[in-house]
C-alpha positions as a printed NumPy array, in Angstrom:
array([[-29.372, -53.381, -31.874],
       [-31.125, -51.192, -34.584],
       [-32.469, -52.39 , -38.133],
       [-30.574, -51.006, -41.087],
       [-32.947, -48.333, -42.578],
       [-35.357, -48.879, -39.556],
       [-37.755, -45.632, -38.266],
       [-35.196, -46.469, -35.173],
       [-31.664, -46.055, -35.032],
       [-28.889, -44.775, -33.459],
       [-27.73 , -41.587, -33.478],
       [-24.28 , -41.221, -35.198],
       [-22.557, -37.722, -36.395],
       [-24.363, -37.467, -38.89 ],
       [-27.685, -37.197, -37.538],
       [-26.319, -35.469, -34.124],
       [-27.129, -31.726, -35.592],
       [-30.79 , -32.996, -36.373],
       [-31.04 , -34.422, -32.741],
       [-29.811, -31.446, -30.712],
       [-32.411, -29.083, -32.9  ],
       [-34.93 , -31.136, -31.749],
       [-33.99 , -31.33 , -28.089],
       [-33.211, -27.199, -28.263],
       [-37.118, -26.791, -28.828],
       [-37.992, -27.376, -25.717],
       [-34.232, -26.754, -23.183],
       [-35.774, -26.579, -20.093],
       [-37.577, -29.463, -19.963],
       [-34.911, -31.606, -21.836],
       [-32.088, -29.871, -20.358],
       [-30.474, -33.659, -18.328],
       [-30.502, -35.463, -21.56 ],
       [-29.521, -32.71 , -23.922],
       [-26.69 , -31.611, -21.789],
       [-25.176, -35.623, -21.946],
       [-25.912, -35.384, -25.965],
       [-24.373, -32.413, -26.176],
       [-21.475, -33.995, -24.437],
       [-21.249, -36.703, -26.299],
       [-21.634, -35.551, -29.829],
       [-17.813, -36.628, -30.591],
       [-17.261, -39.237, -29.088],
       [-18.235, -43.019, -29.368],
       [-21.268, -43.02 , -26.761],
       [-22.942, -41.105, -28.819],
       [-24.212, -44.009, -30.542],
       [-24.341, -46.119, -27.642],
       [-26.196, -44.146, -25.468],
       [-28.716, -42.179, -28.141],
       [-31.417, -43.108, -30.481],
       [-33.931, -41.42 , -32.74 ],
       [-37.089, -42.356, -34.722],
       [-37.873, -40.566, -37.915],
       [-36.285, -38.993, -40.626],
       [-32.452, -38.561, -40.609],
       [-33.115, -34.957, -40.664],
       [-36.434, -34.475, -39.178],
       [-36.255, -36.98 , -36.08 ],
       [-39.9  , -37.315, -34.708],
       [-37.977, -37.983, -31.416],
       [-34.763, -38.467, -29.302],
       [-33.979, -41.024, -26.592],
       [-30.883, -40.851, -24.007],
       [-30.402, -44.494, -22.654],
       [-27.412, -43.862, -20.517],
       [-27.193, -43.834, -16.841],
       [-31.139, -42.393, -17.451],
       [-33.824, -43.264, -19.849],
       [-35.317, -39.846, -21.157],
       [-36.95 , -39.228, -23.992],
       [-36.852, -35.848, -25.673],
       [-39.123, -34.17 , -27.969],
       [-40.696, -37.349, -28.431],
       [-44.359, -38.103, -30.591],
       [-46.288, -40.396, -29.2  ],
       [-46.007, -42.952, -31.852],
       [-41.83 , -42.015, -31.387],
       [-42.583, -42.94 , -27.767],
       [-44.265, -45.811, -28.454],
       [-41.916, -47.303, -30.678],
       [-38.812, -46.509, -27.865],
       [-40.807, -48.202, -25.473],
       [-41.227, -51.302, -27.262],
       [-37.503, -51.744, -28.144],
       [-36.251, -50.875, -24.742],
       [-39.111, -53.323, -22.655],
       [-37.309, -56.009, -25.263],
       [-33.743, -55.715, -23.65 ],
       [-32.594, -55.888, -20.071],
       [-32.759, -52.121, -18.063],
       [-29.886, -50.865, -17.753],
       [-30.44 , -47.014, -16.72 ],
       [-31.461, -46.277, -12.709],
       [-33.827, -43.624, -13.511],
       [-36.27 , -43.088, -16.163],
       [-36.673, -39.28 , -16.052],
       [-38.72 , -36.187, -18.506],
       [-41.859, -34.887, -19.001],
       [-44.433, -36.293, -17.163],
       [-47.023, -37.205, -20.233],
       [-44.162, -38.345, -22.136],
       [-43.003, -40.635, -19.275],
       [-46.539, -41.626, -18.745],
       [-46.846, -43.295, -22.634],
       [-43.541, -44.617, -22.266],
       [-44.323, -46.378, -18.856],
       [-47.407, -48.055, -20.784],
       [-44.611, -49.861, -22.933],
       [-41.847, -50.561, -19.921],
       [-44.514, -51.2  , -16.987],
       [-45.026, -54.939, -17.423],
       [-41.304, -55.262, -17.781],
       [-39.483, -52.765, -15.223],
       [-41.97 , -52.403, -12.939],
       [-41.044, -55.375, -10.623],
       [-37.692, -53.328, -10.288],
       [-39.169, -50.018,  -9.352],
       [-37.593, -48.442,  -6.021],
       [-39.685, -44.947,  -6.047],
       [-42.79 , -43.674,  -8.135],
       [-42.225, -39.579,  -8.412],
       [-44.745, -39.09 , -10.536],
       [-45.06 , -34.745, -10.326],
       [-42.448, -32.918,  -9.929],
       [-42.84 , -29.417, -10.542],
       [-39.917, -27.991, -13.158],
       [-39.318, -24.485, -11.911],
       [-37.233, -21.476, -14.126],
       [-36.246, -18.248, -12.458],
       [-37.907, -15.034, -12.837],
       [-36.234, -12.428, -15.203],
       [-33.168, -10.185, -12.923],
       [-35.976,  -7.443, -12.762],
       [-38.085,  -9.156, -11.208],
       [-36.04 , -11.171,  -8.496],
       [-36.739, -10.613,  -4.828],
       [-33.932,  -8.407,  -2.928],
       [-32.71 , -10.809,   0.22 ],
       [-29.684, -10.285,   2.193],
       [-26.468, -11.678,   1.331],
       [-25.372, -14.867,   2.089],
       [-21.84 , -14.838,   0.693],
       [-22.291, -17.834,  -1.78 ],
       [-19.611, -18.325,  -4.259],
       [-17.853, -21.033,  -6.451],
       [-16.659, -23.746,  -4.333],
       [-12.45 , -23.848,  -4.922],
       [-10.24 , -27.148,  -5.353],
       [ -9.237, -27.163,  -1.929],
       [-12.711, -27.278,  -0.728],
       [-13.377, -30.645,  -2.074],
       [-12.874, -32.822,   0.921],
       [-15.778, -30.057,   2.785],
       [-17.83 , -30.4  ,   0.522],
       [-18.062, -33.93 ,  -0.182],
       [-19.71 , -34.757,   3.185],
       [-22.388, -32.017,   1.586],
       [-23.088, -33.865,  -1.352],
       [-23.237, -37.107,   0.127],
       [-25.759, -36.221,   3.017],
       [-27.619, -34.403,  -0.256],
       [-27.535, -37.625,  -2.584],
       [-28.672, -39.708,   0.542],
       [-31.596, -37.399,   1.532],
       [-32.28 , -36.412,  -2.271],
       [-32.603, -40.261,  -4.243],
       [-32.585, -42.487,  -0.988],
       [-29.35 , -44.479,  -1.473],
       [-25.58 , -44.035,  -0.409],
       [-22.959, -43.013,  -3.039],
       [-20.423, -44.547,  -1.298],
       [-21.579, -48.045,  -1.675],
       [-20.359, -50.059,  -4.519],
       [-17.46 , -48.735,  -5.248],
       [-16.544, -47.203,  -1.599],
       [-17.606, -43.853,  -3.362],
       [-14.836, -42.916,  -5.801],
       [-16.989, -42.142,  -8.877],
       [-18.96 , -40.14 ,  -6.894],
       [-16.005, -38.043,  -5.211],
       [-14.842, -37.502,  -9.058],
       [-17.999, -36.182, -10.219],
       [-17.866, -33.484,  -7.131],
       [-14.679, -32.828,  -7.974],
       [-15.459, -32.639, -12.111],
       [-18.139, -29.783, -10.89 ],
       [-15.74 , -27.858,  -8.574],
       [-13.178, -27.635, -11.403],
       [-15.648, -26.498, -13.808],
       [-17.005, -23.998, -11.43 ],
       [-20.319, -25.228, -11.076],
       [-20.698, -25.972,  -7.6  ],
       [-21.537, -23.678,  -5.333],
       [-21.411, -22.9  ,  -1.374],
       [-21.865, -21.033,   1.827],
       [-19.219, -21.775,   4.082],
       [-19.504, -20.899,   7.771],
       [-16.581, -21.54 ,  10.371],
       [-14.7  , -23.852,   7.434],
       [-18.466, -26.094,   7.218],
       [-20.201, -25.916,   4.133],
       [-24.127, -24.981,   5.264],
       [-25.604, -24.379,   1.954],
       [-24.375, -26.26 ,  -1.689],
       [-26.09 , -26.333,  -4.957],
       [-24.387, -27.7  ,  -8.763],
       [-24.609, -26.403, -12.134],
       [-25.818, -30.404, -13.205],
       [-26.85 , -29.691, -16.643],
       [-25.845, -27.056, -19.083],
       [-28.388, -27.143, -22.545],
       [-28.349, -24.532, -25.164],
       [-29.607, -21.377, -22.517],
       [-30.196, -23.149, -20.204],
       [-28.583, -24.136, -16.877],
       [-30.421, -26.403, -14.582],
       [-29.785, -26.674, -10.603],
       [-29.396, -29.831,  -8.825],
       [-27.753, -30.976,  -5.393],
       [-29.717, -28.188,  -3.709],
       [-28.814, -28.993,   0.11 ],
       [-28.843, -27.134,   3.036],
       [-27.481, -28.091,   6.61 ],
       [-30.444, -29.755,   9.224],
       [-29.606, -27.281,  11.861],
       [-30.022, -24.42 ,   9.086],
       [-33.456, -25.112,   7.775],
       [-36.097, -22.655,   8.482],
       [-33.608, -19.591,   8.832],
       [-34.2  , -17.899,   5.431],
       [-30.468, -19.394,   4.533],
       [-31.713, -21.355,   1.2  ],
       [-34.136, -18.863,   0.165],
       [-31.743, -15.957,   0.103],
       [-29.022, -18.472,  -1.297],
       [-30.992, -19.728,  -4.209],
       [-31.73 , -16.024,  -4.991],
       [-27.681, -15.081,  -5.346],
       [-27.417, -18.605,  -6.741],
       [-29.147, -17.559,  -9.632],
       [-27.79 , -14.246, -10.255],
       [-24.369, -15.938, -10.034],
       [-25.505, -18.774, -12.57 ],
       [-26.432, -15.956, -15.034],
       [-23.282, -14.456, -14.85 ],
       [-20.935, -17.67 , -15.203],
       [-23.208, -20.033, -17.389],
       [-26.621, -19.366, -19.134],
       [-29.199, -16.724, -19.09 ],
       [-32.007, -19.481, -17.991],
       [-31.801, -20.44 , -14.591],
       [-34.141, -23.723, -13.796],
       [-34.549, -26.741, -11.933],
       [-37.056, -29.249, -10.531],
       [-38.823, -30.59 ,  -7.333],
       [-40.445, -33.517,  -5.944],
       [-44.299, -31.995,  -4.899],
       [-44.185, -33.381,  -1.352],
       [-41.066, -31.452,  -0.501],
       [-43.327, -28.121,   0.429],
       [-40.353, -26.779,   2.229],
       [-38.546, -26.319,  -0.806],
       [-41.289, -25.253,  -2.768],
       [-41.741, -22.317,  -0.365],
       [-37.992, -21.563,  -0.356],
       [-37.857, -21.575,  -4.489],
       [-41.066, -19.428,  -4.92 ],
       [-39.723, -16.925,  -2.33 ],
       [-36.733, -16.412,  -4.425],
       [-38.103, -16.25 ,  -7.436],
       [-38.421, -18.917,  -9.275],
       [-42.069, -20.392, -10.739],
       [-43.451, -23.377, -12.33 ],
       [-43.359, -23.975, -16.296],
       [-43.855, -27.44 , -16.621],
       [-43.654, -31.216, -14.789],
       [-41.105, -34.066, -15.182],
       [-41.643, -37.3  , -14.144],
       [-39.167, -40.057, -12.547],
       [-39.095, -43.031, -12.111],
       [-36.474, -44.892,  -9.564],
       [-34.967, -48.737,  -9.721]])
């Protein structure tokens, strides 16, 4: 795949320390990708799934092409030269995903290739970080907590009607949904989902999806239809983060499409505020 001696290569263990400094300037935005590098650091997808351009030491750029294409602290001649390898080879991620000018000069390499493919254009979408604990709005409780093993099977049902609604397709196809029940259940073992249960029904869940350096970035947000417009997720996003703090990192963050004004309102009202904008792109 790579050229021996080439400006791009893979990343291998010997270069991994060089790539996760690079990706740790900037955790909130690259918190997806630098979470999975992080993950992968010993093991054999490292190489498989991570590449850099530059100097062993002094990469001018990091790209994750796993499950997602995202480029991290990329140049644009770095992004320039990932496009050009990856519009060579068939696509094999669902999502290209980051910053929104960095996704923009990639796209001017992958366009006449992946484009045909394209499901869904989100172009802005506004990446959000909680306000300092001082500064938080005081709403009432909403008795949030970790989500326990034996919760799994109610709050599956939760995090498929979320996946549905959030990226437009159904979990459970393919494979009748079993990877996607394990990767529920991964985050409820590691304590990193997170509900309001009323009456034994889960009304309000939200996952710990990425965990980068200080950083610890929200996704799955979902509250139930018949819930909306009560003040449930704004006062459950504001314990949500105080919770977060405690169990994970300091930096609380996450991101959202710009047409979904209900949850813009709901995230500004508990605190959180815009520090950047990721792009993604959909197949």
């Amino acid at each position: 795949m790579f050229r021996r001696g080439g400006r791009l290569r893979a990343v291998r263990s010997g270069t991994a320390r060089a790539a996760l400094d690079l990706a740790l300037q900037d955790p909130v935005t690259n918190a997806l990708g630098g979470a999975r590098l992080q993950e992968t650091v010993r093991s054999a997808a490292l190489a498989q799934e991570f590449s850099l351009v530059g100097e062993d030491r002094r990469p001018e750029g990091v790209l994750w092409h796993g499950v997602n294409l995202s480029p991290m602290s990329a140049s644009e001649d770095a992004l320039d030269e990932f496009g050009a390898h990856m519009a060579g080879r068939p696509r094999r991620a669902s999502s290209v995903v980051g910053e929104r000018a960095a996704i923009e000069r990639l796209w001017e390499s992958l366009s006449e290739a992946w484009a045909p493919t394209v499901r869904e254009y989100r172009w802005s979408q506004p990446l959000l970080l909680a306000a300092p604990p001082a500064q938080m709005p005081a709403l009432p409780g909403t008795g949030l907590r970790a989500a326990e093993l034996q919760e799994a099977a109610a709050v599956f049902p939760a995090a498929v009607a979320m996946f549905r609604e959030e990226v437009g397709i159904d979990p459970l196809l393919g494979d009748g949904g079993r990877s996607y029940r394990h990767r529920v259940g991964e985050l409820i073992r590691q304590r990193r989902t997170y509900v309001v249960v009323e009456r034994g029904a889960v009304v309000f869940k939200a996952d710990v999806g990425a965990l980068f350096g200080p950083v610890a970035q929200i996704h799955g947000v979902w509250v139930r239809p018949d819930r909306r417009g009560h003040g449930l997720g704004r006062a459950a996003m504001t314990e949500l983060v105080d919770r977060v703090r405690r169990d994970h990192c300091p930096q609380v963050s996450l991101y959202v499409n710009d047409f979904n004004e209900p949850a813009r309102r709901a995230y500004a009202a508990s605190g959180f505020a815009q520090v950047g904008e990721l792009t993604t792109i959909l197949f």
